[in-house]
C-alpha positions as CSV (number, residue, x, y, z in Angstrom):
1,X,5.7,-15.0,-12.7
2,X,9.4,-15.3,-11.7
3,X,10.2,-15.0,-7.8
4,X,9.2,-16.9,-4.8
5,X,8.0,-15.9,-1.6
6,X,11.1,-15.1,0.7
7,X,9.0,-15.7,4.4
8,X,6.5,-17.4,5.0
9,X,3.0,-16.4,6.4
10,X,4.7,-17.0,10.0
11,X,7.7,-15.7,10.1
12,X,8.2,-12.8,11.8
13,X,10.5,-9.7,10.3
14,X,13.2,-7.5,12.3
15,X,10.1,-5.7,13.4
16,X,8.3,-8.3,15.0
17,X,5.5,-8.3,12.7
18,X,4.4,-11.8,10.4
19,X,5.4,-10.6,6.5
20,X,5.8,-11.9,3.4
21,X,8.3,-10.5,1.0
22,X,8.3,-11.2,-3.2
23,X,11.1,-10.2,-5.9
24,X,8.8,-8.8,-8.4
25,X,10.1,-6.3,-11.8
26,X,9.5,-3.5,-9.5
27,X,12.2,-4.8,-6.8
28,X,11.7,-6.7,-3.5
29,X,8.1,-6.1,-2.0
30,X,7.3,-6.5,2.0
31,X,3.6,-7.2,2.6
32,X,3.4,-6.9,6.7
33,X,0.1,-8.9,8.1
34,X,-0.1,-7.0,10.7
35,X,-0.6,-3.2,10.9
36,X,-1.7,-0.9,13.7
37,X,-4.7,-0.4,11.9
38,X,-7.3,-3.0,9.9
39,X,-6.3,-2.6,6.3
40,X,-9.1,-2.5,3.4
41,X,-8.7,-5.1,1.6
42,X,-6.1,-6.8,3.5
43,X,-2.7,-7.4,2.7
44,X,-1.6,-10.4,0.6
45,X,0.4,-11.4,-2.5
46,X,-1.4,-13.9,-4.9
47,X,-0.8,-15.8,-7.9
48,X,-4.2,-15.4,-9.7
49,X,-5.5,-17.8,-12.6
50,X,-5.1,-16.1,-15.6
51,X,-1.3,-15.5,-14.7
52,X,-1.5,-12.1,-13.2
53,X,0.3,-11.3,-9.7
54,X,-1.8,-9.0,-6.7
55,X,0.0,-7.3,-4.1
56,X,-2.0,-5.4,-1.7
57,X,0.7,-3.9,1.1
58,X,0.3,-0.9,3.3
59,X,4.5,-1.4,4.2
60,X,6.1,1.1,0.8
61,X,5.2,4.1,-0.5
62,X,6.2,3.4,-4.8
63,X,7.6,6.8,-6.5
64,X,7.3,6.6,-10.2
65,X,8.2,8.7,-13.0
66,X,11.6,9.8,-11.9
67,X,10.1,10.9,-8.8
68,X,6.7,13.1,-10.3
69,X,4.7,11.2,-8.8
70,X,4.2,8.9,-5.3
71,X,1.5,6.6,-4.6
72,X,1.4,5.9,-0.9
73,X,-1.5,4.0,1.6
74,X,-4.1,6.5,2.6
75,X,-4.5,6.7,6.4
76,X,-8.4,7.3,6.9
77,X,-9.8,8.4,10.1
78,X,-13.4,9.6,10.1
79,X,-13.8,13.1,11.6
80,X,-17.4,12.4,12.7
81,X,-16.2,9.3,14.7
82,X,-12.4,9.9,15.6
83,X,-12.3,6.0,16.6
84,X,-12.8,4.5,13.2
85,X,-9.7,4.3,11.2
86,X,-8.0,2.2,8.6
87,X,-6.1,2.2,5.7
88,X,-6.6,2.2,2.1
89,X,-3.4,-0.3,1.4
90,X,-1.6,0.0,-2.4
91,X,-2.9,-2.4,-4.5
92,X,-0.5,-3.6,-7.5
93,X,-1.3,-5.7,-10.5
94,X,1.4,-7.4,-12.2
95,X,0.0,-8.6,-15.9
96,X,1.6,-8.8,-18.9
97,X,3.1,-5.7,-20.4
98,X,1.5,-3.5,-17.6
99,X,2.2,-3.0,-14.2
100,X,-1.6,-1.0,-12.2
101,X,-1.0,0.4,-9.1
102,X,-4.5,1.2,-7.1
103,X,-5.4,3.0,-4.2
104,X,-8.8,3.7,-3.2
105,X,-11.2,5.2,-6.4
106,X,-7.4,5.8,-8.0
107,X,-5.3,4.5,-10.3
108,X,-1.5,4.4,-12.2
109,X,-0.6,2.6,-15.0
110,X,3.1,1.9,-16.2
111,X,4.8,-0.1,-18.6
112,X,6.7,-3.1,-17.6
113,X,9.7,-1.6,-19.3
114,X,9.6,1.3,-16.6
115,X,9.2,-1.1,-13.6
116,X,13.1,-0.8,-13.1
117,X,12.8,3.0,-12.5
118,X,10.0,2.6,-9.4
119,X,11.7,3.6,-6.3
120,X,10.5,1.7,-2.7
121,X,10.2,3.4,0.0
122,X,9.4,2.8,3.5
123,X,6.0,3.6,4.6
124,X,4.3,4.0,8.7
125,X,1.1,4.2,9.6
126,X,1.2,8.0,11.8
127,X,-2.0,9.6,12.8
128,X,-1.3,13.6,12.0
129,X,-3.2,16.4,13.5
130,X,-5.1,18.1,11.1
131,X,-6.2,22.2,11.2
132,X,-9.1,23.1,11.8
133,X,-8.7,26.6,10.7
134,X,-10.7,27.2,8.0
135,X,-13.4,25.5,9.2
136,X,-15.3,22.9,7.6
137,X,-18.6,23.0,9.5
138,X,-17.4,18.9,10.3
139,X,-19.5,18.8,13.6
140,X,-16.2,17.3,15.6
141,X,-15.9,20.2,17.7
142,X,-20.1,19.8,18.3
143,X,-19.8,23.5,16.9
């Protein structure tokens, strides 16, 4: 794979945080180390055997197909136990001809030809709020 890591595991970015950046087809790809919340898996870009290049990141949110479709981190907090949270970080697969972006049970496949059309954006961790109106018999309330 062409590119080289930009920082190293230690360096820290404008944000204070230790990242790791790669040039990939898609365009320049931050992987922080550190998040607010534990990512599963954690974040890391690696060269695997058979030629093929991981990146799991919970920093971009990737919008493909002239903007049809996004594939973002998932934010998961349980509504049974409001304390345990994490997030489900992208997971991208560089091999080949393809390029397979994951997240959770989900999954997006594009050419390589298309790589140059995948817009990076910026993407925060933010707890929201959520209705509770219908109600979904949840128990959180103790209802």
């Amino acid at each position: 794979m062409k590119g080289k890591d930009n920082l190293s595991d230690g360096e820290k970015t404008g944000t204070g945080r230790k990242a790791v950046e790669r040039q990939t087809e898609l365009g320049m790809i931050k992987v922080d180390m550190e998040y607010p919340y534990p990512c599963v898996p954690p974040p890391e870009i690696r060269e695997e055997k058979d030629g093929k290049l991981l990146i799991i990141t919970a920093s971009h949110t990737f919008r493909i197909r002239n903007g049809k479709m996004e594939i973002s981190p998932v934010l998961y907090q349980s509504c049974m136990h409001p304390e345990k949270i994490h997030i489900d970080p992208v997971q991208i697969r560089i091999d080949g001809e393809e390029i397979c972006f994951q997240v959770r049970n989900q999954q997006w496949t594009i050419h390589r030809s298309e790589a140059s059309l995948v817009e990076i954006l910026p993407w925060e961790a933010k707890i929201k709020k959520k209705s509770c109106i219908p109600c979904t018999n949840c128990g959180r309330c103790s209802w």
